[in-house]
SELUMTI-42137 format. One line per field, with one value per residue (C-alpha): x, y, z; residue in one letter; residue number from 1. Coordinates in Angstrom, 1 decimal, padded with zeros to 4 digits, m for minus. Layout:
% SELUMTI-42137
xx = [X|...];
yy = [Y|...];
zz = [Z|...];
r = [A|...];
k = [NUM|...];
//
This chain:
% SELUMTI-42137
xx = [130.6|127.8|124.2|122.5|119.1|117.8|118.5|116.8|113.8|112.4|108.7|107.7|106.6|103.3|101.8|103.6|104.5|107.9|111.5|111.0|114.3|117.2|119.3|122.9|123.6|120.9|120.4|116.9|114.3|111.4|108.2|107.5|103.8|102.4|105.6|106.4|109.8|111.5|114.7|117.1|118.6|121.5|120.3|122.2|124.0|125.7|128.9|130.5|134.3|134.1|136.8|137.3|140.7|143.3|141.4|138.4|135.1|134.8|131.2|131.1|127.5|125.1|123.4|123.5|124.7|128.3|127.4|130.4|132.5|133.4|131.6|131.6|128.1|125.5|122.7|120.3|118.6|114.6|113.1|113.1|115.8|119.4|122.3|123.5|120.5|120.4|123.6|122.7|119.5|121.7|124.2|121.3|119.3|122.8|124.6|122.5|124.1|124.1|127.0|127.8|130.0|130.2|133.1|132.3|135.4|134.7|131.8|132.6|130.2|129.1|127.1|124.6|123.3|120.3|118.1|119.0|118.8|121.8|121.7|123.7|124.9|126.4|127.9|129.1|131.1|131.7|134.3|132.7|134.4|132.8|134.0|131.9|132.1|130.6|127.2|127.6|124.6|125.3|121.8|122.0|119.7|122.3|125.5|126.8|129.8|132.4|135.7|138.2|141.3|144.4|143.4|146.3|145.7|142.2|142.5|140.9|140.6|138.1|135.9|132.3|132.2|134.7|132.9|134.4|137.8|138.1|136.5|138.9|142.2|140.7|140.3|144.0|145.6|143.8|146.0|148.9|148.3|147.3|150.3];
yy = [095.6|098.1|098.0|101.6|100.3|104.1|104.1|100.8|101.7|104.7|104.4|101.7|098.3|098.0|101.5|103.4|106.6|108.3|107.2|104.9|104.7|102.5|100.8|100.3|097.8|095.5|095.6|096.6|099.3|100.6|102.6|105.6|105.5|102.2|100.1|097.5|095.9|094.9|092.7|092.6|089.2|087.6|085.5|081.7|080.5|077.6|077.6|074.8|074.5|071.5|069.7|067.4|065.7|068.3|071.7|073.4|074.3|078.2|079.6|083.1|085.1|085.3|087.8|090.8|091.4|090.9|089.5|088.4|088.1|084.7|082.5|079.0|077.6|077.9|079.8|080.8|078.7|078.4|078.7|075.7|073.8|072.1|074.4|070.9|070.5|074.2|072.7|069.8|071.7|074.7|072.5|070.5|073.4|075.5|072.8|069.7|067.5|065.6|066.2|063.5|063.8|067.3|068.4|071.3|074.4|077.4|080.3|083.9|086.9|088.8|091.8|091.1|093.9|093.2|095.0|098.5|096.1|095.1|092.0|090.9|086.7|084.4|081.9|078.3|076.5|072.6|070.9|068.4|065.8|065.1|062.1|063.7|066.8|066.1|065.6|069.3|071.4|075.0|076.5|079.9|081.7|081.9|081.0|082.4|079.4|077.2|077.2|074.7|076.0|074.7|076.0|078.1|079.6|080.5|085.0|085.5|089.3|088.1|086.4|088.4|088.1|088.5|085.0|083.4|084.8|083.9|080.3|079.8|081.2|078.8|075.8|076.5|076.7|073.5|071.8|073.1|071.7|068.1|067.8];
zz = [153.3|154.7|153.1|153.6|154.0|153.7|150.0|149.7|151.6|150.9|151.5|154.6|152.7|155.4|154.9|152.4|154.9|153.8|155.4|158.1|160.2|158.8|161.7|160.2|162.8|163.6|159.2|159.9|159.5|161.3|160.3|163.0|161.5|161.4|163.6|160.5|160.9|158.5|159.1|155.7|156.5|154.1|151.5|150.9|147.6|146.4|144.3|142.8|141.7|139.2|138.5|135.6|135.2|136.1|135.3|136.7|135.0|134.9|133.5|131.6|132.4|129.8|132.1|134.6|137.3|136.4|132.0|130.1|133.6|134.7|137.3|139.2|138.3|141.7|142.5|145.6|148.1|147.6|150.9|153.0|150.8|152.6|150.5|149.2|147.3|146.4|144.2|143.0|141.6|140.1|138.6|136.7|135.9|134.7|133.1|132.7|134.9|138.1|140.7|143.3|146.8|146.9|149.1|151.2|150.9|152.8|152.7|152.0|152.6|149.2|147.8|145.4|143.1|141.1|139.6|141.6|145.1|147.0|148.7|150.9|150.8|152.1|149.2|150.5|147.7|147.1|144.8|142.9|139.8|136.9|134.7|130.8|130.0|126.7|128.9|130.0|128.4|129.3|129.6|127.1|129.2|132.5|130.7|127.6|127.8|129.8|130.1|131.6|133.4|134.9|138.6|139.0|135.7|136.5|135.8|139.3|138.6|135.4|138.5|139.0|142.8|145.9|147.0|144.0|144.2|147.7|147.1|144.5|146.6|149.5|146.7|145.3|148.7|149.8|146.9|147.6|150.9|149.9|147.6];
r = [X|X|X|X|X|X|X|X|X|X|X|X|X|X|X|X|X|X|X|X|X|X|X|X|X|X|X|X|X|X|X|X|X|X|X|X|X|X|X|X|X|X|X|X|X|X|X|X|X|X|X|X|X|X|X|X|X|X|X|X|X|X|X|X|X|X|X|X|X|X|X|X|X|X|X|X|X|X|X|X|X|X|X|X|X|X|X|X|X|X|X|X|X|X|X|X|X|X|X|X|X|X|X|X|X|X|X|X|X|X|X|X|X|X|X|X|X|X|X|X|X|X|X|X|X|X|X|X|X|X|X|X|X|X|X|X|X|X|X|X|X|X|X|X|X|X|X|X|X|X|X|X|X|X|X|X|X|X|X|X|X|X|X|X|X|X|X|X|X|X|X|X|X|X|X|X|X|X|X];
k = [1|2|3|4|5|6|7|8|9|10|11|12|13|14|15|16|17|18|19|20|21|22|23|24|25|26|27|28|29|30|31|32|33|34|35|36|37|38|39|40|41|42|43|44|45|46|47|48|49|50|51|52|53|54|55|56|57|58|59|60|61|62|63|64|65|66|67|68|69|70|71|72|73|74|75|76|77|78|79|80|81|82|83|84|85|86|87|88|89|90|91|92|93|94|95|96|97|98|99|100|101|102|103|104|105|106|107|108|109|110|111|112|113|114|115|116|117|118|119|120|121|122|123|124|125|126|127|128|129|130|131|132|133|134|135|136|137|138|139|140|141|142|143|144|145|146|147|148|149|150|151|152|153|154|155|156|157|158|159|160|161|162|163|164|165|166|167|168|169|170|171|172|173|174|175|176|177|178|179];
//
């Protein structure tokens, strides 16, 4: 899972100059010109696994990257916010619902494209209930519809990110467990 920086920095973001000098291990670059440093940190996302009754709410993507594949609803963190609000807020903006005693799972590392930029995250999911899905209010914008799956039946090579399908492997194996 290695980011070449060089392709993603091409010009030095303080003065401009041409190919400042990617560091592959430290995930930073350098400007020999003006001495900007720039560290390419991971970004934080929430996921949530929402289960109502015996099946698990699965989201398709209205949009890129990854449209028409399925998804768990989440989102990224906004600066300064706790990861378990970074949830609660995606789940209400995404669905139109509240979530209550989220139960943390596991995180996974993941590569982001958007927009021609690769970011690299690291994606924390929660299993949550709900009790109505009738409340549910998919918003058209992020999600072009829901599904509900028996967990095991869930086609994990239809899932948009590695983050999910490991979440869900995690999630399913956690059962298995507990039973």
């Amino acid at each position: 899972m290695r980011i070449d920086l060089s392709k993603i920095f091409r010009y030095c973001p303080g003065c401009g100059a041409k190919g400042p000098k990617a560091h592959s291990k430290t995930k930073h670059i350098t400007c020999g010109k003006c001495g900007f440093e720039y560290y390419h940190n991971v970004a934080s996302a929430a996921g949530a696994i929402i289960e109502y009754g015996s099946k698990v709410l699965v989201t398709i993507r209205a949009n890129e990257p990854k449209a028409g594949m399925l998804d768990f609803p989440g989102g990224f963190a906004d600066y300064g916010e706790p990861i378990e609000e970074t949830l609660a807020r995606e789940i209400r903006e995404e669905l139109g619902i509240r979530i209550k005693n989220p139960r943390y799972l596991t995180s996974a590392p993941n590569i982001y494209v958007y927009k021609g930029i690769t970011y690299a995250t690291t994606d924390l999911f929660f299993a949550c209930r709900i009790d109505e899905p009738k409340k549910i209010k998919p918003d058209k914008k992020e999600i072009a519809s829901i599904e509900f799956f028996e967990p095991g039946r869930i086609p994990v090579n239809r899932l948009a990110f590695d983050s999910a399908k490991k979440a869900i492997r995690y999630y399913l194996k956690q059962r298995r467990q507990t039973r």
